[in-house]
C-alpha positions as CSV (number, residue, x, y, z in Angstrom):
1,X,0.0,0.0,0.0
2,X,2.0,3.0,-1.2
3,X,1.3,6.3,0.7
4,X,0.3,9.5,-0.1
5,X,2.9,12.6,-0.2
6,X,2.1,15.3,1.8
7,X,1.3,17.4,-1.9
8,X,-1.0,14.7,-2.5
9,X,-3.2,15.2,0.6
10,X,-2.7,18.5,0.3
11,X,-3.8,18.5,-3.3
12,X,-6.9,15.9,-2.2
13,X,-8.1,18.9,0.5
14,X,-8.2,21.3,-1.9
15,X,-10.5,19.7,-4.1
16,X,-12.7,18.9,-1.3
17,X,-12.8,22.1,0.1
18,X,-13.5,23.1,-4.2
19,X,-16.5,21.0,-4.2
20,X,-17.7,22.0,-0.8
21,X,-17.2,25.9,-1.9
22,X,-19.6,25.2,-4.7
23,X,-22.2,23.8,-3.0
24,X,-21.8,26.8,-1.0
25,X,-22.0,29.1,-3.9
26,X,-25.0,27.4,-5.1
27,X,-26.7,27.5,-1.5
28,X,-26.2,31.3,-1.6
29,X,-27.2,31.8,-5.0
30,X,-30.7,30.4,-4.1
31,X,-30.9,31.8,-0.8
32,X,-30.5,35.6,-2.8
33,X,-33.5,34.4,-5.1
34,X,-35.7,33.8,-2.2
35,X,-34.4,36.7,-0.6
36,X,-34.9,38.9,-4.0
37,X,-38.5,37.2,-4.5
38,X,-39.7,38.3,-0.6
39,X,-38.6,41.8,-0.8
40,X,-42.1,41.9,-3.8
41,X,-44.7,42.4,-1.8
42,X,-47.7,40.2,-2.5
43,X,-50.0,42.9,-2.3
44,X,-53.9,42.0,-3.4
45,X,-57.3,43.3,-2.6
46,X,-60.4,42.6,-1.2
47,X,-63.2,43.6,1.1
48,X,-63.5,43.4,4.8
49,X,-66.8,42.5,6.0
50,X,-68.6,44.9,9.3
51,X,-67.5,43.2,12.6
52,X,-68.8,43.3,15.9
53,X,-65.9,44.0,18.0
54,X,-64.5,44.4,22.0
55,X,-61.6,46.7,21.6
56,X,-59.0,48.2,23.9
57,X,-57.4,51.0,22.9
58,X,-53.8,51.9,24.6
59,X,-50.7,52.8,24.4
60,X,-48.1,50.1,24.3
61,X,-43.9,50.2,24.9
62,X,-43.3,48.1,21.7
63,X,-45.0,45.3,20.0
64,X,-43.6,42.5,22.1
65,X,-46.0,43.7,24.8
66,X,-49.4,42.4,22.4
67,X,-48.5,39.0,24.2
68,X,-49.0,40.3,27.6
69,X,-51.9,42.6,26.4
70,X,-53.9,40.6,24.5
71,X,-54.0,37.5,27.0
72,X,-54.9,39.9,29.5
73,X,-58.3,41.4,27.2
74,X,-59.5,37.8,26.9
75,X,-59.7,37.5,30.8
76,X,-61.7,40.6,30.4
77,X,-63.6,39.2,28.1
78,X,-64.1,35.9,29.8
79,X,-65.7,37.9,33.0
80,X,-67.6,40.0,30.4
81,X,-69.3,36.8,28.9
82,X,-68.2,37.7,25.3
83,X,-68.0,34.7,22.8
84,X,-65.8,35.2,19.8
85,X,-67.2,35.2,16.4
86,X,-65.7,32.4,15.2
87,X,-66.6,33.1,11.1
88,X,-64.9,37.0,11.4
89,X,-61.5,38.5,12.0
90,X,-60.0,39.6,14.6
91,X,-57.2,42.4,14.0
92,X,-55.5,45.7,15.2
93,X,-56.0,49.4,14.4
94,X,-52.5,51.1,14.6
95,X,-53.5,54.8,15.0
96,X,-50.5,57.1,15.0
97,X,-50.0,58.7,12.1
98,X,-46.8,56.9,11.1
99,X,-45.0,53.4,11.8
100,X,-43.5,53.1,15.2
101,X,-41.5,50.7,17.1
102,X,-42.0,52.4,20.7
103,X,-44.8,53.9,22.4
104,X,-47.9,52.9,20.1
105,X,-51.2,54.0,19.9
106,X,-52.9,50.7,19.1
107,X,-56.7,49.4,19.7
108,X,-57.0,45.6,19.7
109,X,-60.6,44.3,18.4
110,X,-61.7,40.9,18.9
111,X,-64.7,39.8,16.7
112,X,-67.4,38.8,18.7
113,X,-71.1,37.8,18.9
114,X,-72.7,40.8,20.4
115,X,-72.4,44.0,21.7
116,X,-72.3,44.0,25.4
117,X,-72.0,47.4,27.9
118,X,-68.6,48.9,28.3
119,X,-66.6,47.9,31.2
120,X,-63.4,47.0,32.4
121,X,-61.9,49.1,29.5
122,X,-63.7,47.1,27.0
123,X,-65.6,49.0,24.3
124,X,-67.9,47.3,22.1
125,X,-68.7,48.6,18.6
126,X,-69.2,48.3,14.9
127,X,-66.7,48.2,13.1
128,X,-67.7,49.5,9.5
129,X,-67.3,47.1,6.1
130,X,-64.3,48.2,4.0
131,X,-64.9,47.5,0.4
132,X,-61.8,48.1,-0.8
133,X,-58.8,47.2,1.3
134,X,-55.2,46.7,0.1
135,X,-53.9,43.8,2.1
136,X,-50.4,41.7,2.6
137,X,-49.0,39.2,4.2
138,X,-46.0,40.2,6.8
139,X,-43.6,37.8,6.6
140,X,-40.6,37.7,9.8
141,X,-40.2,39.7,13.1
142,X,-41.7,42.7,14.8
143,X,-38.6,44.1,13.7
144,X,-39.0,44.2,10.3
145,X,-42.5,44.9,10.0
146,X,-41.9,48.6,9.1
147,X,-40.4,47.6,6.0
148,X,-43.6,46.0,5.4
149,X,-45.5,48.8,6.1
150,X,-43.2,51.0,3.5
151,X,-44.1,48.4,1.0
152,X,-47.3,48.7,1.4
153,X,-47.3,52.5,1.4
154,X,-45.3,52.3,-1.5
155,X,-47.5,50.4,-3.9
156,X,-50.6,52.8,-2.5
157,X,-49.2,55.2,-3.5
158,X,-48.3,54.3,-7.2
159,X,-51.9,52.6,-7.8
160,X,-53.6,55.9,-6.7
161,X,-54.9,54.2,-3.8
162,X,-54.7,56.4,-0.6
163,X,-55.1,55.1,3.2
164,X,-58.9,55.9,4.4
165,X,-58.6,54.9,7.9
166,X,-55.8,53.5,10.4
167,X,-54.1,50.9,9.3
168,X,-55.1,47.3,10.8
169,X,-52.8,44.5,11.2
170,X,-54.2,40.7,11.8
């Protein structure tokens, strides 16, 4: 059995570390497709049906704090004796006047069966039908939602299409 120089391994690493550089190469190439294909929007449009809501309007630190607040609504809820709609939406109005990662202005509405009276910061109301809504699908973090948001603004504004009331996140 004749052994290898120390060239010869050397030469034999190289062309596995080639092959694996390829791969790599190829990996990356697809992974900037993807990336290139999720930064278009898939923006479409539709109508919103009228909704019987609970909401809670507040101010919250930053969106993390939804899953402490929204937890905390459906004990209100509970002691209300609300039952959730189950064939409607539930969804967020986000009512300051531009994105924001801190200190937001948002009113969480949960679909529901009927209106009871206000209490326990609960407000029950009709929501309005939309009949034209531009709507997408958020893909990732928190974080990146604002580039979301800028996407969205973006194609509003170059279809003619303007924003007729907050914005409202599901």
């Amino acid at each position: 059995m004749a052994h290898q120089s120390a060239t010869e391994l050397i030469e034999e690493k190289r062309g596995q570390l080639l092959g694996e550089m390829e791969a790599l190469k190829a990996q990356l190439a697809q992974t900037e497709y993807y990336l290139s294909k999720a930064q278009t929007p898939d923006i479409f449009i539709k109508s919103l049906p009228a909704v019987t809501v609970a909401s809670m309007r507040l101010r919250i630190a930053n969106y993390d704090a939804l899953f402490q607040v929204v937890p905390e609504m459906g004990e209100r809820m509970r002691a209300a004796g609300c039952r959730l709609d189950p064939l409607l939406y539930c969804f967020q109005m986000y009512h300051d006047p531009e994105h924001r990662v801190e200190n937001i202005d948002v009113e969480i509405c949960e679909a529901v069966t009927e209106k009871k009276p206000d209490a326990n910061g609960l407000v029950f109301k009709q929501v309005p039908e939309v009949g034209t809504a531009a709507c997408l699908l958020h893909r990732g973090p928190y974080s990146t939602i604002g580039e979301t948001h800028a996407a969205l603004y973006d194609w509003l504004e170059h279809n003619r299409y303007e924003l007729a009331g907050p914005p409202r996140k599901r």
